[in-house]
N, C-alpha and C positions, 0 to 999 in steps of 0.2 A: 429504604432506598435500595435501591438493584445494583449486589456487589459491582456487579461490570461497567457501570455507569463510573467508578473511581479510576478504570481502567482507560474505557473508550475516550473521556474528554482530552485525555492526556494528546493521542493518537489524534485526535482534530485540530487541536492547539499546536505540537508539532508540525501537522502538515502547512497548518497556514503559513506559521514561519519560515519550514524551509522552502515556499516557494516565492515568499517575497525575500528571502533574505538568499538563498543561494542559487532559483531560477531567475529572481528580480522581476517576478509579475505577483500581481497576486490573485489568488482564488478565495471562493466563497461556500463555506461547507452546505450543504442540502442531506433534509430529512434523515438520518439513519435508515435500515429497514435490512433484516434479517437476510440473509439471501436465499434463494429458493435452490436448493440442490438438483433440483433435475431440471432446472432452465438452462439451458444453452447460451452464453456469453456471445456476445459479437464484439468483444474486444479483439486488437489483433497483436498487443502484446503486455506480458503479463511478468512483473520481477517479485519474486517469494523468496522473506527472508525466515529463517526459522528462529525460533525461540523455545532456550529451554534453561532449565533450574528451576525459580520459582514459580513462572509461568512457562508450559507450556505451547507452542503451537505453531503461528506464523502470521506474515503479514505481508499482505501482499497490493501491489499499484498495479492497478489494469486500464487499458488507455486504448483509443481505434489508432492506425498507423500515423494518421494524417496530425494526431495532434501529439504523439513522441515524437516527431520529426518539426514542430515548430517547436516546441522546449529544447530539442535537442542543438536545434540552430541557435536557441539562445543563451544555451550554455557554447558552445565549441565555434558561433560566428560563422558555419557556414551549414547552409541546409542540404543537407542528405536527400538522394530519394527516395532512397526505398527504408525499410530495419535495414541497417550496417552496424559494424562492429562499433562506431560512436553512439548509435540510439541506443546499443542492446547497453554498452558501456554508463551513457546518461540515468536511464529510466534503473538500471541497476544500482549506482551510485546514491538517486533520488530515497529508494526503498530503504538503504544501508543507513541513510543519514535520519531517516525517520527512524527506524528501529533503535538505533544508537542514541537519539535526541532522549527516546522517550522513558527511557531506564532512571533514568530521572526523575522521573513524573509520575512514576508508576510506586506503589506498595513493593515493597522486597528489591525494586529494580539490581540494583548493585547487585543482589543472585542471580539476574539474567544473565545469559550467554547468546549473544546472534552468531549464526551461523553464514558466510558467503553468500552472498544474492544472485539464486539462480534467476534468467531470464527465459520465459515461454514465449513463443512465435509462432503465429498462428490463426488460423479463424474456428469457427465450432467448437473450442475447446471446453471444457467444463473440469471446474477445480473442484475435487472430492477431498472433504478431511476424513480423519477418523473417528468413529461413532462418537467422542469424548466432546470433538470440538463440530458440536452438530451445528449448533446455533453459531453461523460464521455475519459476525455483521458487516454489512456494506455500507460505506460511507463515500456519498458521490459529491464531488464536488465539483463547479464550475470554473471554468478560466474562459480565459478570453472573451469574445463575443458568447458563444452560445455552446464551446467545447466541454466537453464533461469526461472525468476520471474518476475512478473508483478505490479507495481507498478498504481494502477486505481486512476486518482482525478477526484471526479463532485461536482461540486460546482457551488455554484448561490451565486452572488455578487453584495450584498443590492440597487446598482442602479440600479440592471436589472429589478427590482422589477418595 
């Protein structure tokens, strides 16, 4: 079996949870599938939280504007228009609580350390890791009607070292 496989279900099992338990909707994971480093993302906002000690790397929620701005209504009750400081706030939060769930779930977790959840804004952008965490998998998942978010883990796993 493929070491990453004890790592990755962990990260799909968490995300289910926390969006029926702490957005109160639920979603539906789809396919895995490597990400392709030189595609251009049309996501338009992106929260990266790092991870280090046993596992290295980061993990990151990418999402188009229109659907951080209905989670974001349904955490704080009223909808936003545009990214404001509650979406950048939410879609942050979201990323912290999945990293956080999953130290638990993981090999070694309790040696992990998350770092602050930065938040990216933006169109075009493209997330580069370092050569180590080449293979970054993307896990897309559905909410709502026909809305899709992207769940990214790269991570380097201290005997690859």
């Amino acid at each position: 079996m493929d070491k990453m496989v004890q790592y990755i279900k962990p990260f799909v099992d968490v995300t289910l949870n926390t969006f029926e338990e702490f957005v109160g909707c639920e979603v539906i994971a789809r396919h895995p599938h490597y990400l392709d480093a030189e595609k251009e993302s049309d996501w338009d906002i992106s929260s990266v939280i790092g991870l280090s000690g046993a596992v290295k790397g980061a993990v990151i929620i990418s999402m188009k504007k229109d659907l951080a701005i209905k989670i974001t209504e349904l955490l704080v009750g009223n909808a936003p228009t545009d990214i404001d400081a509650d979406v950048v706030d939410a879609i942050g939060e979201i990323v912290n609580i999945i990293a956080g769930n999953v130290k638990s779930l993981i090999p070694s977790g309790d040696q992990i350390v998350i770092s602050i959840p930065t938040v990216i804004k933006g169109k075009e952008i493209t997330i580069a890791f370092p050569s180590r965490q080449e293979r970054v998998l993307c896990i897309p998942f559905k909410i709502f009607d026909d809305d899709i978010f992207h769940v990214l883990v790269a991570i380097e796993l201290k005997d690859q070292v």
